[in-house]
N, C-alpha and C positions, 0 to 999 in steps of 0.2 A: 162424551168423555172429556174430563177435565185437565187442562197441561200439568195437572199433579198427580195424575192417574197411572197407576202401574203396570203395566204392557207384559203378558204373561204372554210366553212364546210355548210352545209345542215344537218338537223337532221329530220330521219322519228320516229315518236313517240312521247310523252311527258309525260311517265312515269316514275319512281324514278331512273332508269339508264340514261333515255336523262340527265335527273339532275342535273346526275352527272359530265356526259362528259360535260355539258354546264358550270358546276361550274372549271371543268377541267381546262376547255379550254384556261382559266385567267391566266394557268402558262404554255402555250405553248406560245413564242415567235414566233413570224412570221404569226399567224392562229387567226380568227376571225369568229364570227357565223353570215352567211350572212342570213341563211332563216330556216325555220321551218313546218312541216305540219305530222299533227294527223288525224286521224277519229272523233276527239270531238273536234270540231271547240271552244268550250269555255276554255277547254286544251289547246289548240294550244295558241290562245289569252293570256289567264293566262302566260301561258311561257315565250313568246317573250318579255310579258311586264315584267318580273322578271330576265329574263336569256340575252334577247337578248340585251338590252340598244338601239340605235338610229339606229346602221344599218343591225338591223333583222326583217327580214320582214316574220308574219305570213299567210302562206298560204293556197287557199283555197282550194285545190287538191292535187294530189301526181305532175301532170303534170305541174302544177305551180311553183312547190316546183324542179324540175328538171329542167326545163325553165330560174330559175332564175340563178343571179350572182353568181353562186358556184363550186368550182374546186371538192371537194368529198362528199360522202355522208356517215353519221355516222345511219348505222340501229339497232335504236333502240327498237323494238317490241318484241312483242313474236316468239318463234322460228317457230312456224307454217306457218309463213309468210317472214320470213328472203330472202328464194329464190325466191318466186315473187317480192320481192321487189329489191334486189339485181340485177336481171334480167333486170328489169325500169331501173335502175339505170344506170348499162351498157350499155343499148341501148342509153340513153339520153348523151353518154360519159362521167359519170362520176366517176371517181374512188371512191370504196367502202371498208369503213373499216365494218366489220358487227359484232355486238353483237355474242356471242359463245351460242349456236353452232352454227355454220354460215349456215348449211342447219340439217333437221332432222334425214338425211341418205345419205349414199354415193352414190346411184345415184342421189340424187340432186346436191350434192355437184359437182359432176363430170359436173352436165351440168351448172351450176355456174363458174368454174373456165376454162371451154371450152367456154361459152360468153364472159369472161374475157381476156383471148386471143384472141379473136376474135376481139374485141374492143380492144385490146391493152391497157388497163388500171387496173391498181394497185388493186389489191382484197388482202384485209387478213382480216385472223379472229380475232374479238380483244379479245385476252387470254392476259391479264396483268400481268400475274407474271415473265416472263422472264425478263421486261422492269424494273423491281422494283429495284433499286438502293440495296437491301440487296441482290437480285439474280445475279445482277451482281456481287456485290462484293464478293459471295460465289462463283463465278465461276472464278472469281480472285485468290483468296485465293488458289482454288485446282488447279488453272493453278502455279502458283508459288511454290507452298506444295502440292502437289497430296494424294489423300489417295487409290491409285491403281484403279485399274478397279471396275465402280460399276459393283454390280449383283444384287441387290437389291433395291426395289424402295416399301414403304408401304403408305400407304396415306389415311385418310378419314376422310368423315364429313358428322352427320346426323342433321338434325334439326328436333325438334321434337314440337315447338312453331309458327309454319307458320299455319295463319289460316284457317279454311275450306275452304273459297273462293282467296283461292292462287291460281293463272295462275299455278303453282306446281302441282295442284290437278288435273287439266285440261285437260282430253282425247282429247276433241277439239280442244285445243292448243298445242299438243302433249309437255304435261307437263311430269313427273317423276322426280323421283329421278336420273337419271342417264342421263338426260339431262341436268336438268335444275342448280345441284352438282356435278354430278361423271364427267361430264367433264371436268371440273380441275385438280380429280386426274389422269384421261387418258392422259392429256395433259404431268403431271410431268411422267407419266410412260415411256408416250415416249421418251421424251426430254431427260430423261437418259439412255434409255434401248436401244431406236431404234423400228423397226417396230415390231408391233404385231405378233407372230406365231402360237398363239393357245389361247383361250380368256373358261376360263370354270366359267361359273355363278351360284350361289343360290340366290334368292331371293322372294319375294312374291308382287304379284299387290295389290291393296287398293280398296278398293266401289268403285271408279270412273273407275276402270279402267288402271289406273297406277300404274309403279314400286313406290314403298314405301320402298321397300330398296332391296339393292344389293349388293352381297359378289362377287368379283369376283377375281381368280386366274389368272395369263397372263403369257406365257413365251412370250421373246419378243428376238430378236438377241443377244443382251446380257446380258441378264436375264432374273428373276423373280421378277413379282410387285404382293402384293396383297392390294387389292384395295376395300375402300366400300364406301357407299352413301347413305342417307334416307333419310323419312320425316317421322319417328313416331316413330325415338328414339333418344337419347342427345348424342349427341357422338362428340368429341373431334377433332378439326381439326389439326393436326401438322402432321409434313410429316419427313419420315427418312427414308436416304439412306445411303446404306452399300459397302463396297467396301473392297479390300483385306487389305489396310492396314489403315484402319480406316471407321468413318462414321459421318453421319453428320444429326441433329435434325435442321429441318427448324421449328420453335415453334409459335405456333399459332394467329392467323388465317395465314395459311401456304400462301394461295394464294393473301393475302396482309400484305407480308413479312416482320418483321423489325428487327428479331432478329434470329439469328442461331448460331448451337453450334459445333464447330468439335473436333471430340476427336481420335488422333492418336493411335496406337497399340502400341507407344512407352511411352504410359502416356502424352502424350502433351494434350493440350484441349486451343484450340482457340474459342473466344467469337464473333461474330460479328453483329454489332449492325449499322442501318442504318434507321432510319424515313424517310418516304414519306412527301413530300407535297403536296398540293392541294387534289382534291377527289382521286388521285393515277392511273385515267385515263390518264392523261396529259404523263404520258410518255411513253407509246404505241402513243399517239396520236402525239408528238413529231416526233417518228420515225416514222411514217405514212407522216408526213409533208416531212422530208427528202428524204425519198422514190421517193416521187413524184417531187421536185425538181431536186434528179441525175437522174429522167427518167426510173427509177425500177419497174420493175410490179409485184414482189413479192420481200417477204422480209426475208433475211437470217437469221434471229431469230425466227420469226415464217411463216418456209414454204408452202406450199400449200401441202406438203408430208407431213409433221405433222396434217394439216388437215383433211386428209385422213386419216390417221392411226388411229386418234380419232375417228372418226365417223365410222371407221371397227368395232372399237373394243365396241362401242355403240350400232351398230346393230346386231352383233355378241351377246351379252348380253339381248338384249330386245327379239331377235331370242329365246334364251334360256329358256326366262319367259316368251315366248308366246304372246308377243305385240307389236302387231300391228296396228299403226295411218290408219285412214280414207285414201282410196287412194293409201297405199302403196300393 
């Protein structure tokens, strides 16, 4: 595929995340939304007439929706269904970028990324904050001015205003707190620390059935993260990391980053400031497009071994609080 080549996306879903990527999608050059399909055929309709303009076509199957003119597909559901859908996807050769967390546990994840090679086609999970013009530029900044080795990684966000009938709530949908929130700070745990080595939890389930919130400690290869996540207290999202000679407040909402602050051991203190545009998918979704033009089936910013580690360190914690989804 040629870097002039145009990246026709398929979307499964059409809830407030398709939404988004669809609104995204307006600042990705090269990529255009060729086709659409939901389980609520009046969803599906509403969409294409709002999102898709003349050449997206709403379909009336998943089989339809794979059939058609489309080079990837963007899963946007609940995570309950991520890996059967992901699975179609593959089989239909199509590369899949998938909503996080791209399966519910590491053995699905493992037979996802083993179709994926099988199929020789492009799989990542879309975690957006490495891609976000303020995370690169903080990874700028400490590549030029280092603040030494981190060892420390803190992170968390509870939401305590999601209403009863949140897909959150959702034993069904293998909802939680630590799927459906702490997966982002797992994500930043790794991306700084490296692989998990020992994951120790406190938390408590809610009526339904799930985590409602999670304290978790992690040593990881090169350090310690401590990490939390709810849904039934108000708690502050900004992220900070620490390192030998300095450290660094990514300031809130940490996982759609615009602002960071580093403050040296010498008294220096650097400001960095960087707005997204569009919904702030478009630029995972960018490099998803490039991926697939140099002919990549994974992507060095967000690996397939970063995917794993999150979802270790996911089951390792719901292990701990005793929950377990239907089927596992």
């Amino acid at each position: 595929m040629s870097h002039e080549t145009v990246v026709r996306w398929g979307i499964v879903g059409a809830g407030r995340i398709a939404q988004r990527f669809a609104q995204s999608l307006a600042f990705v050059p090269g990529a255009e939304l060729g086709a659409l399909w939901s389980r609520r055929a009046e969803a599906t309709e509403a969409f294409a007439r709002e999102y898709g303009g003349a050449v997206c076509v709403p379909c009336a199957s998943l089989d339809a929706l794979l059939d058609s003119d489309i080079d990837a597909v963007y899963i946007a559901t609940l995570q309950d269904s991520h890996a059967q859908y992901a699975h179609a996807a593959l089989r239909a050769g199509r590369h899949v970028l998938c909503e996080k967390p791209a399966t519910i546990n590491a053995a699905q994840l493992d037979d996802v990324l083993r179709a994926a090679r099988d199929a020789r086609r492009l799989f990542m999970e879309a975690m957006k904050p490495p891609f976000y013009p303020l995370y690169r530029k903080l990874r700028a900044q400490l590549a030029a001015d280092p603040i030494g080795e981190v060892g420390l990684v803190r992170a968390g966000c509870s939401i305590a205003n999601a209403p009863a009938d949140h897909p959150a709530f959702s034993f069904e949908h293998a909802g939680g707190a630590l799927l459906d929130i702490g997966i982002y700070e797992l994500f930043l745990a790794v991306d700084w620390l490296g692989a998990p080595l020992d994951v120790q939890t406190l938390g408590r389930l809610g009526p339904t059935g799930v985590d409602t919130f999670a304290s978790l400690n992690c040593r990881h290869e090169r350090g310690i993260a401590q990490l939390f996540c709810g849904l039934d207290l108000h708690g502050k999202g900004d992220a900070f990391i620490a390192a030998s000679h300095g450290h660094v407040t990514i300031h809130e909402n940490w996982w759609n980053p615009v602002r960071a602050t580093v403050r040296y051991v010498d008294g220096r203190v650097v400001e960095l400031d960087a707005p997204f545009e569009g919904g702030g998918l478009n630029y995972e979704t960018a490099h998803f497009c490039e991926l697939i033009r140099a002919g990549q089936l994974e992507s060095p910013v967000m690996p397939h071994a970063t995917s794993r580690h999150m979802i270790a360190m996911a089951d390792a914690a719901r292990e701990a609080l005793g929950l377990r989804f239907a089927g596992e």
